[in-house]
C-alpha positions as CSV (number, residue, x, y, z in Angstrom):
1,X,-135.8,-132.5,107.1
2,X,-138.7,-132.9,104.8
3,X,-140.5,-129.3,104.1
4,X,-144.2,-129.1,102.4
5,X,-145.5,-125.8,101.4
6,X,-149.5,-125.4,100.6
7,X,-151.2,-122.3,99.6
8,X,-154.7,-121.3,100.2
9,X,-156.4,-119.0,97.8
10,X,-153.3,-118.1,95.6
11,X,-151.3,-120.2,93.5
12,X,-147.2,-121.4,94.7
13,X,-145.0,-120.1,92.5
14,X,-141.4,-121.4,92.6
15,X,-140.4,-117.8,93.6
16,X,-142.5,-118.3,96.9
17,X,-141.3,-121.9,96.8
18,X,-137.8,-121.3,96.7
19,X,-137.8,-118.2,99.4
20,X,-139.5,-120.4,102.2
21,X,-136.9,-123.0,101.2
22,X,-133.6,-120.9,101.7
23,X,-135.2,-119.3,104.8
24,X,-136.3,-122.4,106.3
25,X,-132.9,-123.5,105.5
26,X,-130.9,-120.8,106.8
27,X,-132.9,-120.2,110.0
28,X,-132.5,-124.4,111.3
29,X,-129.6,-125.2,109.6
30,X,-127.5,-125.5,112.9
31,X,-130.1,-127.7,114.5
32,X,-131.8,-129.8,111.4
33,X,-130.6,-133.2,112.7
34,X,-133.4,-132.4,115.6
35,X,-136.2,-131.2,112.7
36,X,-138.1,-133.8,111.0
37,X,-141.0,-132.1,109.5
38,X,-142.0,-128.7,108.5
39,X,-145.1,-128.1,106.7
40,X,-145.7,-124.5,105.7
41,X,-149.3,-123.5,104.9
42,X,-149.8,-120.0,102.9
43,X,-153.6,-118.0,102.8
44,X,-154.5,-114.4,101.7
45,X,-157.2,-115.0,104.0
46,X,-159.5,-111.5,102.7
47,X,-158.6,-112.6,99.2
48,X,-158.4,-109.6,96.9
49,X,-160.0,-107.4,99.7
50,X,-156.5,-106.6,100.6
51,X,-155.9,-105.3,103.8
52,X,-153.1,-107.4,106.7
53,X,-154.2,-110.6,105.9
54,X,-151.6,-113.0,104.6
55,X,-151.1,-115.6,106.5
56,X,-147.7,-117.7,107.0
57,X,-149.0,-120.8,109.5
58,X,-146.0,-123.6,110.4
59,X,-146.0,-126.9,112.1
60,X,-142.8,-127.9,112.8
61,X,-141.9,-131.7,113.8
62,X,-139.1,-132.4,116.2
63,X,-137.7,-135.8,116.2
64,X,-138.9,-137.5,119.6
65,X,-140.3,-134.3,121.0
66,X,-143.3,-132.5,120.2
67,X,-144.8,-129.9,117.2
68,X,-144.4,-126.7,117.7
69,X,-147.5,-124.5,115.8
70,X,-146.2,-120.9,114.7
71,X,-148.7,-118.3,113.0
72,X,-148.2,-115.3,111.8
73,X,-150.4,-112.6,109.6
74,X,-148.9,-109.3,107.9
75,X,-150.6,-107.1,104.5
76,X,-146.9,-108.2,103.0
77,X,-146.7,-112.3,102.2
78,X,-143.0,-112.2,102.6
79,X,-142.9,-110.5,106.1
80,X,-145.5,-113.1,107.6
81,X,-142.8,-115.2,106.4
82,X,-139.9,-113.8,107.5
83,X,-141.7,-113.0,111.2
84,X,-143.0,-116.5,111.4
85,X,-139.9,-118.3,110.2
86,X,-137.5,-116.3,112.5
87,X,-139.9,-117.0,115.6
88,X,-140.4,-120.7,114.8
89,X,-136.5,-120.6,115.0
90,X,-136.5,-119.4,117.8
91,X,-138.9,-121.6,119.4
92,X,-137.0,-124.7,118.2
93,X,-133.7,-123.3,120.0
94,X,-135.5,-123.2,123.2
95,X,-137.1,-126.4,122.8
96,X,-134.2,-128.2,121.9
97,X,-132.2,-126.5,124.9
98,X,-135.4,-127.4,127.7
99,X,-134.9,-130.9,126.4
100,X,-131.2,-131.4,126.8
101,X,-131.6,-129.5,130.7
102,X,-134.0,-132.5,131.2
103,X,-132.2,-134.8,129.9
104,X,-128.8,-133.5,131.7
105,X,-130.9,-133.4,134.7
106,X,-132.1,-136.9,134.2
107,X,-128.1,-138.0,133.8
108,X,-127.1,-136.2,137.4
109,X,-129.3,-137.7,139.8
């Protein structure tokens, strides 16, 4: 599983790096045969406005299936990560069970 993390109006610092990492990690590690690609794109999108505006965007590759785009915004950097990285989770679990229905499907008829 290859993971790339940009940032958008901010610099990465390897304490930002290394959080995504262990909670991209932690959150697919039961299914990470079936994730190929993740790339992680960061923005304080008001810059030093403030205000809800971090933004945590994924794209996550499955192999052989299709990406699945997970976006979240928060005022806190590290809950838009947390919130998106559990719901991309999520969404790969149910992606990955819809495929083997089809493909158990496909196998009984």
């Amino acid at each position: 599983m290859q993971i790339h993390i940009h940032t958008n109006a901010f610099e990465l610092t390897d304490a930002i790096k290394d959080y995504v990492e262990e909670k991209l990690a932690l959150a697919l590690s039961w299914n990470r045969d079936d994730v190929t690609k993740i790339s992680v794109r960061l923005a304080d999108i008001n810059g030093p406005r403030g205000g809800a505006d971090k933004s945590c965007h994924l794209l996550i590759v499955l192999k052989g299936k299709k990406q699945l785009v997970i976006e979240d915004v928060q005022a806190d950097l590290y809950v838009a990560i947390d919130r998106a990285i559990e719901r991309g989770a999520r969404s790969v679990s149910r992606q990955i069970a819809r495929h083997r229905e089809i493909d158990h499907q496909r196998i009984r008829v």
